[in-house]
PDB file of N, CA, C, O and CB in Angstrom:
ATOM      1  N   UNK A   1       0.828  -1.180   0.000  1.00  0.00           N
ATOM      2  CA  UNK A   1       0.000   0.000   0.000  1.00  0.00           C
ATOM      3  C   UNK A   1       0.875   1.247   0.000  1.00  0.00           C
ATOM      4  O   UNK A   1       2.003   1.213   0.493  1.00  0.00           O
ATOM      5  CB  UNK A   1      -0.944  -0.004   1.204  1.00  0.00           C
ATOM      6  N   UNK A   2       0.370   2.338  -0.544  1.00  0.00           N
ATOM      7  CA  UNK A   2       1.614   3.230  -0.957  1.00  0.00           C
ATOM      8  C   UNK A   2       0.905   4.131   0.246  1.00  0.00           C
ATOM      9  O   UNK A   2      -0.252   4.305   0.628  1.00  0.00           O
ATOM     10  CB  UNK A   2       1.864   3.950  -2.864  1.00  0.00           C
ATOM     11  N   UNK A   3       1.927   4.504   0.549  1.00  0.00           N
ATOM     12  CA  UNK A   3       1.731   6.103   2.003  1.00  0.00           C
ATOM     13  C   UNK A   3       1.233   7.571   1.454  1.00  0.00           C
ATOM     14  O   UNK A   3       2.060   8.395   1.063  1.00  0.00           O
ATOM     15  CB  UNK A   3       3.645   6.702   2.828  1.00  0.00           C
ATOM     16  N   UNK A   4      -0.205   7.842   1.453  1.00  0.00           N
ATOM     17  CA  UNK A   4      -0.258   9.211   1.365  1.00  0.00           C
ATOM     18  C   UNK A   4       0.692   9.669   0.187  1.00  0.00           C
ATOM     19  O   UNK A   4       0.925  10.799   0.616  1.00  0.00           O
ATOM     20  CB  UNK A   4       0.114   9.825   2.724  1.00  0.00           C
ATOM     21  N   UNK A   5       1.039   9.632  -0.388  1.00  0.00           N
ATOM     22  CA  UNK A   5       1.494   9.749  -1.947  1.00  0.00           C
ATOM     23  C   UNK A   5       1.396   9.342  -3.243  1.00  0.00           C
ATOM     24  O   UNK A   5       2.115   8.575  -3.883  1.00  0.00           O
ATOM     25  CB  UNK A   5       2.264   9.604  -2.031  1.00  0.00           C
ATOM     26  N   UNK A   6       0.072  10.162  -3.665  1.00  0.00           N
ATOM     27  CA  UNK A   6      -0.802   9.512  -4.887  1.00  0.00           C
ATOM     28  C   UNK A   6      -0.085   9.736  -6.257  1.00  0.00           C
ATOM     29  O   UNK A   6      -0.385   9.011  -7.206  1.00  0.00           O
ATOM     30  CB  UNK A   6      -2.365  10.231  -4.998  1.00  0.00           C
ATOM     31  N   UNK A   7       0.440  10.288  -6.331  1.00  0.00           N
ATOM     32  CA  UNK A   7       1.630  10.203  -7.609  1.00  0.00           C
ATOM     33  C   UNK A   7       2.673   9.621  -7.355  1.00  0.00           C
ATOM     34  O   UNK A   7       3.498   9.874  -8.232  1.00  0.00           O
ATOM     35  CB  UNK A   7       2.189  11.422  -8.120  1.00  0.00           C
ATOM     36  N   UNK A   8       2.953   9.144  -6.804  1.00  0.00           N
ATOM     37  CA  UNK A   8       4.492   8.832  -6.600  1.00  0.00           C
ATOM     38  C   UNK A   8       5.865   9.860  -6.483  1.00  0.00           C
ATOM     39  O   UNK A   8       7.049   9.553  -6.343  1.00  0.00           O
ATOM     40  CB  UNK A   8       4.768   8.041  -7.718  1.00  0.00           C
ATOM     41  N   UNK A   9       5.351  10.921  -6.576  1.00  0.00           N
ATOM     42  CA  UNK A   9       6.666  11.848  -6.647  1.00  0.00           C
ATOM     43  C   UNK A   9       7.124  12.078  -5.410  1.00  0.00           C
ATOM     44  O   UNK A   9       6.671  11.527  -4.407  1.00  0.00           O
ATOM     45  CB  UNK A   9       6.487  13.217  -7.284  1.00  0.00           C
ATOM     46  N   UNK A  10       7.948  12.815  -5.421  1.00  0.00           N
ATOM     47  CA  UNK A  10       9.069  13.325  -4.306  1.00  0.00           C
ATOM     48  C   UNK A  10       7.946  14.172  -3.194  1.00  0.00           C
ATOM     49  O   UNK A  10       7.362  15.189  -3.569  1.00  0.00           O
ATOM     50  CB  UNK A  10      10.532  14.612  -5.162  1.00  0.00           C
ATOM     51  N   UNK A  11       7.822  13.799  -2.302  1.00  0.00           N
ATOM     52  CA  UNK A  11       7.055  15.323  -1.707  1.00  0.00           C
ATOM     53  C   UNK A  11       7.793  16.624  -0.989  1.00  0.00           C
ATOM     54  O   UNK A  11       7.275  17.498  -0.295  1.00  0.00           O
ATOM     55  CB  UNK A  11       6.033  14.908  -0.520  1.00  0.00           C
ATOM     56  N   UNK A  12       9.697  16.396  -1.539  1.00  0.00           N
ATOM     57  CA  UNK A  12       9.966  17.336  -1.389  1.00  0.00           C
ATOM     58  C   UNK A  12      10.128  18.196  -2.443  1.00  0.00           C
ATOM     59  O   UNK A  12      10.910  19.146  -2.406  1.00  0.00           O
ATOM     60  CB  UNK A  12      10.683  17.224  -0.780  1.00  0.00           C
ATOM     61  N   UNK A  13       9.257  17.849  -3.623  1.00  0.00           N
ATOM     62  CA  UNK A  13       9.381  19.031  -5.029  1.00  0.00           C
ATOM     63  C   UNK A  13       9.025  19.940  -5.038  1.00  0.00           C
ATOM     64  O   UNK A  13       7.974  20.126  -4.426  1.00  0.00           O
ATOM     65  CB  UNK A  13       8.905  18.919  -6.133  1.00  0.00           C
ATOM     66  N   UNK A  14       9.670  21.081  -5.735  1.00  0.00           N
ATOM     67  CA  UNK A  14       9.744  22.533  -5.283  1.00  0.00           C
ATOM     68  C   UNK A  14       8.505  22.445  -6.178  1.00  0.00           C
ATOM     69  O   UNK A  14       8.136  21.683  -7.072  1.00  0.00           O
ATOM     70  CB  UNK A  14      11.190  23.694  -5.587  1.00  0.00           C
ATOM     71  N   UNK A  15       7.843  23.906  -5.369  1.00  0.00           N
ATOM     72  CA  UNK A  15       6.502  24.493  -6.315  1.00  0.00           C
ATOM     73  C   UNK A  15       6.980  24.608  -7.587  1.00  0.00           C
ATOM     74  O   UNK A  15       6.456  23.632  -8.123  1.00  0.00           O
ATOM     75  CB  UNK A  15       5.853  26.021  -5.912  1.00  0.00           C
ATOM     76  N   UNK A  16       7.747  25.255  -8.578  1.00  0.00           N
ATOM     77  CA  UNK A  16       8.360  25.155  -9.640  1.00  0.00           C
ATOM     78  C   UNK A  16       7.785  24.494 -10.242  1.00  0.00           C
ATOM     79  O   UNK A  16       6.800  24.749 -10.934  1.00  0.00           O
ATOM     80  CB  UNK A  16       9.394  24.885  -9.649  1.00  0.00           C
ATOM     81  N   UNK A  17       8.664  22.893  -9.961  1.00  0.00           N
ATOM     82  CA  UNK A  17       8.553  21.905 -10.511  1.00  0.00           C
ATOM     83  C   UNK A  17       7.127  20.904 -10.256  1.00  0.00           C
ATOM     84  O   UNK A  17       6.914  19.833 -10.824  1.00  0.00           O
ATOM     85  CB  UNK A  17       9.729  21.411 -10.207  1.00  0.00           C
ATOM     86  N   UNK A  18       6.297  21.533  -9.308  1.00  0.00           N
ATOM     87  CA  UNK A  18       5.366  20.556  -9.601  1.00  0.00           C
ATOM     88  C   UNK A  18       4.060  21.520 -10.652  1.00  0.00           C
ATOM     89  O   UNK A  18       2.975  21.038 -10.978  1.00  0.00           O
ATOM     90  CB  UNK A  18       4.781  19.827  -7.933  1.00  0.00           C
ATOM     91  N   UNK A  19       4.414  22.551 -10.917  1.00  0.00           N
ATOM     92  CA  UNK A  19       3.377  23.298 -11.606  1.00  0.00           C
ATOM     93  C   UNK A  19       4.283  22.950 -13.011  1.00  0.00           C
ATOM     94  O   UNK A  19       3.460  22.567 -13.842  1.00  0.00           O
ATOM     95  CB  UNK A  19       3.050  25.123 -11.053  1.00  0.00           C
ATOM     96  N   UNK A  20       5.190  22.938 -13.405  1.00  0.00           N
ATOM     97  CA  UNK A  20       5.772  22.189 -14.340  1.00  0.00           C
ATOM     98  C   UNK A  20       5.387  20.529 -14.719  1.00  0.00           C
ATOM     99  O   UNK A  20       4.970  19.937 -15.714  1.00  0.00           O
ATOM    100  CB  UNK A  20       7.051  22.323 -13.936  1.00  0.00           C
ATOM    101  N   UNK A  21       5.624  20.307 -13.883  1.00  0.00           N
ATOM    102  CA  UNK A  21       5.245  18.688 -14.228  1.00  0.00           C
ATOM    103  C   UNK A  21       3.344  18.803 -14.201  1.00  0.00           C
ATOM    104  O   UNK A  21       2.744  17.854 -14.707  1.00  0.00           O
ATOM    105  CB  UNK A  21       6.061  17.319 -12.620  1.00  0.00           C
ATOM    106  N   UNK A  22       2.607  19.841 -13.670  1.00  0.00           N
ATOM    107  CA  UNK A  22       1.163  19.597 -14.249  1.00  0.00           C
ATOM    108  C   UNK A  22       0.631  20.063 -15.332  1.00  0.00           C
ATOM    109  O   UNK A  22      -0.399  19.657 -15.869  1.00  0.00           O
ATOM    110  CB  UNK A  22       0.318  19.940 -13.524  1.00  0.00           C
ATOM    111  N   UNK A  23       1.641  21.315 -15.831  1.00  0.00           N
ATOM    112  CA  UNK A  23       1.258  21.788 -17.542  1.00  0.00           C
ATOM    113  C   UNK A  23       1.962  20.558 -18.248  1.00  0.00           C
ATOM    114  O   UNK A  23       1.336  20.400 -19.296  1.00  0.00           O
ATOM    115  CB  UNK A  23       2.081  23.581 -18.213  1.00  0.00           C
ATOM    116  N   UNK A  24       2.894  19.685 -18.174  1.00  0.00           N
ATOM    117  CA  UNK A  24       3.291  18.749 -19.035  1.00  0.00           C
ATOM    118  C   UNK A  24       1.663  17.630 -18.733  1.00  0.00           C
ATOM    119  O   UNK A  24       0.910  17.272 -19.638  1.00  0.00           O
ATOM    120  CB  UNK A  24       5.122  18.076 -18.540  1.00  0.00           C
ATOM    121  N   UNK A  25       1.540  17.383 -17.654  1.00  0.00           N
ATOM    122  CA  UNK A  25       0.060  16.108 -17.182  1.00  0.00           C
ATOM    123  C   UNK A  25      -1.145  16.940 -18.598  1.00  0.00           C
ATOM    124  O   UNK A  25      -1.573  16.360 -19.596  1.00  0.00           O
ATOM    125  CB  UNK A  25      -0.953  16.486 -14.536  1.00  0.00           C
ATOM    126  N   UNK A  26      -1.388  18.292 -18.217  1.00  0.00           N
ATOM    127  CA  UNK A  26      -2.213  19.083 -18.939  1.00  0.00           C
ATOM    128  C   UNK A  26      -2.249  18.616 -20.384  1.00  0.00           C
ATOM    129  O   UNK A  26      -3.106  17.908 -20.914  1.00  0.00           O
ATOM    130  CB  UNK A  26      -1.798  20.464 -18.808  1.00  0.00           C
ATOM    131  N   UNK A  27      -1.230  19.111 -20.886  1.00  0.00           N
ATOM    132  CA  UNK A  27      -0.703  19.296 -22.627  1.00  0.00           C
ATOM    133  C   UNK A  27      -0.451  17.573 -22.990  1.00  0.00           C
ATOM    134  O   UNK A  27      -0.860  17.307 -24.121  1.00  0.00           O
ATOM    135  CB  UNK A  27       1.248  20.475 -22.863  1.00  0.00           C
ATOM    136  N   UNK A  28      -0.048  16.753 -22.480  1.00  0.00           N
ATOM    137  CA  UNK A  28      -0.473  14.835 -22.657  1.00  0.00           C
ATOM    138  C   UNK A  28      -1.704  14.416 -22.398  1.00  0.00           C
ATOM    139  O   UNK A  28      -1.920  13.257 -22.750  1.00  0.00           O
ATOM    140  CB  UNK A  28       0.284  13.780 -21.625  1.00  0.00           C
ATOM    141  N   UNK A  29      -2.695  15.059 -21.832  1.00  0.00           N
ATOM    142  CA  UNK A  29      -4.022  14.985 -21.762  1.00  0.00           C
ATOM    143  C   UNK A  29      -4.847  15.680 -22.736  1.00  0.00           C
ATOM    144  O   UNK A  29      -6.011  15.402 -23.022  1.00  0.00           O
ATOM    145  CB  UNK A  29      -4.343  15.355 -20.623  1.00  0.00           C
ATOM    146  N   UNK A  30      -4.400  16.261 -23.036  1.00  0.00           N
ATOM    147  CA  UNK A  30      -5.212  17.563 -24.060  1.00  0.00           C
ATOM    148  C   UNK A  30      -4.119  17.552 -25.178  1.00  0.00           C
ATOM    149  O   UNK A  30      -3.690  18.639 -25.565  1.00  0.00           O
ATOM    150  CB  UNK A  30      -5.409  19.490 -23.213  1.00  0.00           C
ATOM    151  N   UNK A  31      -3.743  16.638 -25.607  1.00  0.00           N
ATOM    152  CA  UNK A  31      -2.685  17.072 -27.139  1.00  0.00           C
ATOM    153  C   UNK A  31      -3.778  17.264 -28.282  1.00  0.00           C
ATOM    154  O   UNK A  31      -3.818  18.113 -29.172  1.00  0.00           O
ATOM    155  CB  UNK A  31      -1.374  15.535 -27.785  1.00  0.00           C
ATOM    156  N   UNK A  32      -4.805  16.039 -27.941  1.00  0.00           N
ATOM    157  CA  UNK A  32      -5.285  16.207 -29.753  1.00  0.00           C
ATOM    158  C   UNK A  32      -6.601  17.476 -29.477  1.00  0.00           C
ATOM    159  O   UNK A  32      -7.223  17.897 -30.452  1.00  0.00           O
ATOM    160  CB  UNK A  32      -6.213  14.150 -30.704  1.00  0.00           C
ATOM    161  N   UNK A  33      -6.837  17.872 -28.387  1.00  0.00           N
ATOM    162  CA  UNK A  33      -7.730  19.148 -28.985  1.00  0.00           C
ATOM    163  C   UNK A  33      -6.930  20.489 -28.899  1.00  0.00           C
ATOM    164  O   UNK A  33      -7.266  21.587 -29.342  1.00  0.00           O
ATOM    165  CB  UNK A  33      -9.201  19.382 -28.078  1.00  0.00           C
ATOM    166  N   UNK A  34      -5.875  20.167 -28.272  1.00  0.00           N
ATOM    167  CA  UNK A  34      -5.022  21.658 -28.665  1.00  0.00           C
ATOM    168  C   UNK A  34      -4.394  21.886 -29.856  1.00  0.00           C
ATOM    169  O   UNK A  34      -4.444  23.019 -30.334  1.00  0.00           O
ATOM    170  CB  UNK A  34      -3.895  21.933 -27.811  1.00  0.00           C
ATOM    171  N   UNK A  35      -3.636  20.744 -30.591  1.00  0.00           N
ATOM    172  CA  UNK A  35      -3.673  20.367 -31.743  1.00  0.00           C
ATOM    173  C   UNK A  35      -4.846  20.765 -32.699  1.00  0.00           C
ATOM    174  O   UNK A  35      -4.828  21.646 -33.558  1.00  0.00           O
ATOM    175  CB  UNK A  35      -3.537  19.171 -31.615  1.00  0.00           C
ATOM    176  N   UNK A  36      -5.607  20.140 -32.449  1.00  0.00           N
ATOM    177  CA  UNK A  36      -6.994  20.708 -33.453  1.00  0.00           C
ATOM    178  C   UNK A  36      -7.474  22.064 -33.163  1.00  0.00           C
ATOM    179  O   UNK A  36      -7.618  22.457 -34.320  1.00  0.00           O
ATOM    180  CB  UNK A  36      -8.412  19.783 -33.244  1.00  0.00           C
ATOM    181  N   UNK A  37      -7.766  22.893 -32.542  1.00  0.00           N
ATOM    182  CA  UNK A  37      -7.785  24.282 -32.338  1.00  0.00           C
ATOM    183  C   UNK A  37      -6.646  24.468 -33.044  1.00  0.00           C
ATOM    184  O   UNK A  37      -7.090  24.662 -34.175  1.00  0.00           O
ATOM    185  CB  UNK A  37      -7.817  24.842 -30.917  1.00  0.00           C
ATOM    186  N   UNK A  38      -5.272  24.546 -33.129  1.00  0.00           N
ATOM    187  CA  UNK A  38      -4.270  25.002 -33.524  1.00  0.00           C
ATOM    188  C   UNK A  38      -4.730  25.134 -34.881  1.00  0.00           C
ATOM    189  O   UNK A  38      -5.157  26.141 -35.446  1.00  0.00           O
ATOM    190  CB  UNK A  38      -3.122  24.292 -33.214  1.00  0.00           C
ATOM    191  N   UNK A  39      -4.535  23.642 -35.438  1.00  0.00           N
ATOM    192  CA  UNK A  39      -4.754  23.585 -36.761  1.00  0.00           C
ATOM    193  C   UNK A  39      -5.855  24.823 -37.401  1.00  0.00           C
ATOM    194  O   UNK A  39      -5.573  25.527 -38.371  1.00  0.00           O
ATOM    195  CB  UNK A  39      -5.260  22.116 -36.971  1.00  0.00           C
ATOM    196  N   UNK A  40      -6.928  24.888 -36.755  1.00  0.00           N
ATOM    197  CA  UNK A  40      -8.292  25.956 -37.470  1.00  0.00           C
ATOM    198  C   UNK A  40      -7.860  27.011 -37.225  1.00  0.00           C
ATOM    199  O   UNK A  40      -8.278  27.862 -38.010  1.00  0.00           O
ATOM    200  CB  UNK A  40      -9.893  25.978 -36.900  1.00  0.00           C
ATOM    201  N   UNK A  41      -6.618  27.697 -35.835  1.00  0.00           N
ATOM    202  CA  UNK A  41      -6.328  28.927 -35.930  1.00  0.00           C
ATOM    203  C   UNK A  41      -5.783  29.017 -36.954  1.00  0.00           C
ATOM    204  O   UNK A  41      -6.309  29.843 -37.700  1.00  0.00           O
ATOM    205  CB  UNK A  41      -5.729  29.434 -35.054  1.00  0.00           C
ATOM    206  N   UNK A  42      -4.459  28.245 -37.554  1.00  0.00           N
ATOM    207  CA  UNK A  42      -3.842  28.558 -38.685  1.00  0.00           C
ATOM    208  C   UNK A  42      -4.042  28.430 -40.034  1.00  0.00           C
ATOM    209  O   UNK A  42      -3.190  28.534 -40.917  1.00  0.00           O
ATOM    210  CB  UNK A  42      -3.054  28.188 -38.589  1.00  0.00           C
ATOM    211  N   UNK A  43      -5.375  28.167 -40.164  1.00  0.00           N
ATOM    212  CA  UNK A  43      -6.531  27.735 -41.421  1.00  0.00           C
ATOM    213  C   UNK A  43      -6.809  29.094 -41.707  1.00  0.00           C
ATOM    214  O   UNK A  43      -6.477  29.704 -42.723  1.00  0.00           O
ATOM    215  CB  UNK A  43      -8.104  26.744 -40.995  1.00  0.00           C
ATOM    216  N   UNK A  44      -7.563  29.602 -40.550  1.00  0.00           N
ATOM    217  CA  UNK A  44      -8.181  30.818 -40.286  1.00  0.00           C
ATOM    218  C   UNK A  44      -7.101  31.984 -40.750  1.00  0.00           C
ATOM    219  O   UNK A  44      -7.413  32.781 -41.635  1.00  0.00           O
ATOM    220  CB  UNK A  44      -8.606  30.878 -38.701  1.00  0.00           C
ATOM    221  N   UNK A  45      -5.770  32.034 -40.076  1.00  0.00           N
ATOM    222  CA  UNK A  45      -5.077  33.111 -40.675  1.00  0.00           C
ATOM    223  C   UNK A  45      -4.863  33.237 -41.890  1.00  0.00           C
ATOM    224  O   UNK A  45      -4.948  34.244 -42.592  1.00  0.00           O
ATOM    225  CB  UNK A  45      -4.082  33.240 -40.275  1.00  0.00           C
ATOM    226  N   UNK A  46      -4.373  31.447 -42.333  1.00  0.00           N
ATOM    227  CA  UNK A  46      -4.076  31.527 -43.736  1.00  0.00           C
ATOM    228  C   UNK A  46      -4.844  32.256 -44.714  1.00  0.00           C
ATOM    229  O   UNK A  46      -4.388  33.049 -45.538  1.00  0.00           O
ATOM    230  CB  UNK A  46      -4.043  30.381 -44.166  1.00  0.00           C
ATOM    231  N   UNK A  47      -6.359  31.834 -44.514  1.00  0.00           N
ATOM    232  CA  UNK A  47      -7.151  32.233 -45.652  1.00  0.00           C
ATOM    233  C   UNK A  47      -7.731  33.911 -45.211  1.00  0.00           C
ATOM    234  O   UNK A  47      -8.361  34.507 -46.085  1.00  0.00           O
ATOM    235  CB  UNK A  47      -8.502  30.965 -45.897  1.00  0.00           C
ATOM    236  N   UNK A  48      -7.587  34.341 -44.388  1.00  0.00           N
ATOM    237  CA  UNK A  48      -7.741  35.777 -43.991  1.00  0.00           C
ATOM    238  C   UNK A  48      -6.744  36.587 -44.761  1.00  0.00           C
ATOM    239  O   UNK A  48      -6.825  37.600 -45.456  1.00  0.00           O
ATOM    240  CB  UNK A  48      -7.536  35.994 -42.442  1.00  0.00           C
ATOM    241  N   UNK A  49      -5.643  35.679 -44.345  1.00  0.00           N
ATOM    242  CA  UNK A  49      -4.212  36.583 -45.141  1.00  0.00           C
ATOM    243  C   UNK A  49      -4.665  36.357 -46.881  1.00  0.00           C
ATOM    244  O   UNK A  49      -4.413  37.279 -47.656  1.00  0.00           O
ATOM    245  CB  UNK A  49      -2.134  35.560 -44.701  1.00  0.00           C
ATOM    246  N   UNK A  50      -5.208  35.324 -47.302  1.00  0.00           N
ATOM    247  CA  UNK A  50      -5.127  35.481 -48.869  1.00  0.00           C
ATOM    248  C   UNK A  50      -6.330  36.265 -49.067  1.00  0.00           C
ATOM    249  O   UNK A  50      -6.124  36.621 -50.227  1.00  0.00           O
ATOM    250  CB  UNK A  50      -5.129  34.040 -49.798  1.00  0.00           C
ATOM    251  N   UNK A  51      -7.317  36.727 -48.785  1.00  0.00           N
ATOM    252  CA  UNK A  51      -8.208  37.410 -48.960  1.00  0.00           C
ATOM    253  C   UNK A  51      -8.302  38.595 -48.563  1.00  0.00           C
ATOM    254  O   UNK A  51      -9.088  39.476 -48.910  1.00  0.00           O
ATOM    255  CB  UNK A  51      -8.941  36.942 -48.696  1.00  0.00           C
ATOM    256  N   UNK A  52      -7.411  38.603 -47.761  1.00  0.00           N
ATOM    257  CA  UNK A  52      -7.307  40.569 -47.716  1.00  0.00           C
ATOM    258  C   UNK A  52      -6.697  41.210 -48.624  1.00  0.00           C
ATOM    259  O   UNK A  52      -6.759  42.435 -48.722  1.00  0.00           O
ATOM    260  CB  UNK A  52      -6.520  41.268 -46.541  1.00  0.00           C
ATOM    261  N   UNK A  53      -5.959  40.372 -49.486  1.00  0.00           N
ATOM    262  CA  UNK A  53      -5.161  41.035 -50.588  1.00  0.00           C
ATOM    263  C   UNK A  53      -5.518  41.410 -51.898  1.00  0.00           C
ATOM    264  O   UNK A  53      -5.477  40.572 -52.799  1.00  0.00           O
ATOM    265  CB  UNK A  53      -4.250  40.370 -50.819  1.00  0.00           C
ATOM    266  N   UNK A  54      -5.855  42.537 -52.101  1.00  0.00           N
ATOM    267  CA  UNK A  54      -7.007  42.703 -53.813  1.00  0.00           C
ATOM    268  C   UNK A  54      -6.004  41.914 -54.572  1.00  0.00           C
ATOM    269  O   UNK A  54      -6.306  42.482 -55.622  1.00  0.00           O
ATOM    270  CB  UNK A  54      -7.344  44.733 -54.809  1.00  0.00           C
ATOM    271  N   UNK A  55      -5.061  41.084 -54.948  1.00  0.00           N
ATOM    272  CA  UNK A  55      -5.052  40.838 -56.069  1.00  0.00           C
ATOM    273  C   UNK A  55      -5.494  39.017 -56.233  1.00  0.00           C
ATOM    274  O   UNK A  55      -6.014  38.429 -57.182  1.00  0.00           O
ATOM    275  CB  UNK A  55      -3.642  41.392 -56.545  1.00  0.00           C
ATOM    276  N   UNK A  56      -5.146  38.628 -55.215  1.00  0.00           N
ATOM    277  CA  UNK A  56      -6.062  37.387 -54.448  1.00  0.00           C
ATOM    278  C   UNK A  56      -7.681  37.220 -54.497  1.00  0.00           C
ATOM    279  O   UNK A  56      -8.412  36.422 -55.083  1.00  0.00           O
ATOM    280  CB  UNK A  56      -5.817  37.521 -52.903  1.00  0.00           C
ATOM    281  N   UNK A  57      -7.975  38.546 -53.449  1.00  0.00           N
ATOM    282  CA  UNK A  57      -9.575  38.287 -53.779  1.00  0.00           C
ATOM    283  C   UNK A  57      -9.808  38.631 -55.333  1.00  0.00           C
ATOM    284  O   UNK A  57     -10.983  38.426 -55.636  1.00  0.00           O
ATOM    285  CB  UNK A  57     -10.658  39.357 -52.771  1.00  0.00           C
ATOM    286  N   UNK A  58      -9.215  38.981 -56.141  1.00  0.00           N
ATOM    287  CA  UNK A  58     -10.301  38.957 -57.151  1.00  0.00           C
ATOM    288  C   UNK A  58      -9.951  37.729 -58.037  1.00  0.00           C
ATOM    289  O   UNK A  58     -10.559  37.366 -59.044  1.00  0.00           O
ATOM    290  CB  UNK A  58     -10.399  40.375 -58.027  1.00  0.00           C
ATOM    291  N   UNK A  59      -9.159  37.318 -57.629  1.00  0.00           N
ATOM    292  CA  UNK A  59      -8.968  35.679 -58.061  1.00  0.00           C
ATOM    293  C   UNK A  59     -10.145  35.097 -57.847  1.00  0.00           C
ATOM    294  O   UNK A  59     -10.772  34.501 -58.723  1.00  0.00           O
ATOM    295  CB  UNK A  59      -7.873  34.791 -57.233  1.00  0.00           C
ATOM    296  N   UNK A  60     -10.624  35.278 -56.312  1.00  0.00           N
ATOM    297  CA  UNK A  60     -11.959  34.624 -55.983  1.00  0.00           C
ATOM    298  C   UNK A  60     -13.274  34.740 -56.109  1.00  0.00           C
ATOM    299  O   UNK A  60     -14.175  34.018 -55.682  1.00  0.00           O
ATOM    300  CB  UNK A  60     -12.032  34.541 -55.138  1.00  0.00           C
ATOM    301  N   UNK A  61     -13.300  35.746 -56.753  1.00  0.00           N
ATOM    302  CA  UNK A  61     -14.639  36.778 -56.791  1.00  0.00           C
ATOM    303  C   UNK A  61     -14.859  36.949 -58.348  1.00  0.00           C
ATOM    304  O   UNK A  61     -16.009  36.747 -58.736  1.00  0.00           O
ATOM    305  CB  UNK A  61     -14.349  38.483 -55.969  1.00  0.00           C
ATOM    306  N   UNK A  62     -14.103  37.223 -59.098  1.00  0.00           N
ATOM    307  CA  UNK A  62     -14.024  37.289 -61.136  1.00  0.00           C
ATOM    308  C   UNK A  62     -14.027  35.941 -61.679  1.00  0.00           C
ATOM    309  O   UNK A  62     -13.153  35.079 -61.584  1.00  0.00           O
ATOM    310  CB  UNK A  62     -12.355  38.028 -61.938  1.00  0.00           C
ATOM    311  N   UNK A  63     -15.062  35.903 -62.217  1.00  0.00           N
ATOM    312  CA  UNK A  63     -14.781  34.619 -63.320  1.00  0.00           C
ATOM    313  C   UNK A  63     -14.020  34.765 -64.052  1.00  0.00           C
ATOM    314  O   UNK A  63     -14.140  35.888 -64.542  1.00  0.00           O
ATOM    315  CB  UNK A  63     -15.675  34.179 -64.145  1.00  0.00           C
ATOM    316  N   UNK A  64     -12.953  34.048 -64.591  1.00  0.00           N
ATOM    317  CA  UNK A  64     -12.195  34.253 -65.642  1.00  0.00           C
ATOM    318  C   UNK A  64     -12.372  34.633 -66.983  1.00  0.00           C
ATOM    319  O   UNK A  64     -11.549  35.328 -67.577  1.00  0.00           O
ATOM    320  CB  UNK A  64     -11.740  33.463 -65.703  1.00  0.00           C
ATOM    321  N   UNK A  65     -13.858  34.026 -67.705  1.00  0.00           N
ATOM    322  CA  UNK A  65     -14.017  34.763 -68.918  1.00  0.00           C
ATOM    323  C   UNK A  65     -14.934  35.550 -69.283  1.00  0.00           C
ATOM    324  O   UNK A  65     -15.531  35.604 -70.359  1.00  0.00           O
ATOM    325  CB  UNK A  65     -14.012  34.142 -69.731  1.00  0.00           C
ATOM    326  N   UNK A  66     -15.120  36.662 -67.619  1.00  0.00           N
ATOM    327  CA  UNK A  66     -15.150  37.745 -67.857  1.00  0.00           C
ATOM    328  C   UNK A  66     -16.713  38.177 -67.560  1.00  0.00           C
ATOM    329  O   UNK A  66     -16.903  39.374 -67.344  1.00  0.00           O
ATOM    330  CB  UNK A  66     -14.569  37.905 -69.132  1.00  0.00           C
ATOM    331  N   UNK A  67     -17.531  37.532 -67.540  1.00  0.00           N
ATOM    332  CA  UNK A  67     -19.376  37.149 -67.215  1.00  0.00           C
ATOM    333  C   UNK A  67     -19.462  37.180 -65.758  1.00  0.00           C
ATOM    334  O   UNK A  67     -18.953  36.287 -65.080  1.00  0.00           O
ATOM    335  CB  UNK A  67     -20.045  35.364 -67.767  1.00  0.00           C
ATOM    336  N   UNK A  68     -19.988  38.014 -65.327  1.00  0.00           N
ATOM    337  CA  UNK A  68     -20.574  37.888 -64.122  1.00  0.00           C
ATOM    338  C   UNK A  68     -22.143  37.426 -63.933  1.00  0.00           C
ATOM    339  O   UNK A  68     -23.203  37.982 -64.223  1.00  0.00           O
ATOM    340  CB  UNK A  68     -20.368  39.104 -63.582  1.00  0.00           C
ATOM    341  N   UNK A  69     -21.893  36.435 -63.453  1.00  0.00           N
ATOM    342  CA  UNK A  69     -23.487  36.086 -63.151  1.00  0.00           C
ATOM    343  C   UNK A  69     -24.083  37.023 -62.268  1.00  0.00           C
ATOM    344  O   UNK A  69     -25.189  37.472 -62.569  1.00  0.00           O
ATOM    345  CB  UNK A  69     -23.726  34.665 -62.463  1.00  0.00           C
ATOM    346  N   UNK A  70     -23.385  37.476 -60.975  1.00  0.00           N
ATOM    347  CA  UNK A  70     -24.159  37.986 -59.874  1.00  0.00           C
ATOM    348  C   UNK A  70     -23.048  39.667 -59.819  1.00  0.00           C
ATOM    349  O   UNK A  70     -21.975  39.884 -59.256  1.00  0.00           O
ATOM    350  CB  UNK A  70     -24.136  36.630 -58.190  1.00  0.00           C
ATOM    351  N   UNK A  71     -23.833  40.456 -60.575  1.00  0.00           N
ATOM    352  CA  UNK A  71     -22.809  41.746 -60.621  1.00  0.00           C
ATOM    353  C   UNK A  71     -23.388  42.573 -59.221  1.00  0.00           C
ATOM    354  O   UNK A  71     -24.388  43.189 -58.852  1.00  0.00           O
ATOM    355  CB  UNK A  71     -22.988  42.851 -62.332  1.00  0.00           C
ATOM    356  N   UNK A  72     -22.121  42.169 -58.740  1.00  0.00           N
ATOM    357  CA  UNK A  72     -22.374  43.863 -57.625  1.00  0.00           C
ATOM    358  C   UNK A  72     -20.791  43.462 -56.866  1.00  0.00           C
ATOM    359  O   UNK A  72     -20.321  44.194 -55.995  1.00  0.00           O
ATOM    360  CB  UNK A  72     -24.384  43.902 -55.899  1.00  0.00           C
TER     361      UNK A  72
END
């Protein structure tokens, strides 16, 4: 039976290190949705950044031969 020490660690570890060792517990518990948020933030910039740029958006917005179906 283990004594009053539910992790097993040292119980002389400095505050430091045990708020260290619980953002590492945190971020191995939570990899794949911080990961996935990540991913859509950098989706999100990407395509913000290509569309703020007039010569981009009108890549997206002009048909190429020149017909607008929906003019405005």
């Amino acid at each position: 039976m283990r004594s009053g020490n539910r992790s097993g660690r040292n119980a002389n570890e400095s505050g430091l290190t045990k708020v260290v060792n619980a953002v590492f517990a945190f971020v191995r518990f939570a990899e794949f949705e911080i990961l996935f948020v990540l991913f859509f933030l950098v989706t999100f910039l990407v395509f913000k950044d290509l569309t703020s740029r007039p010569e981009y958006n009108q890549l997206l917005v002009k048909k190429p031969d020149g017909s607008d179906f929906l003019p405005y």
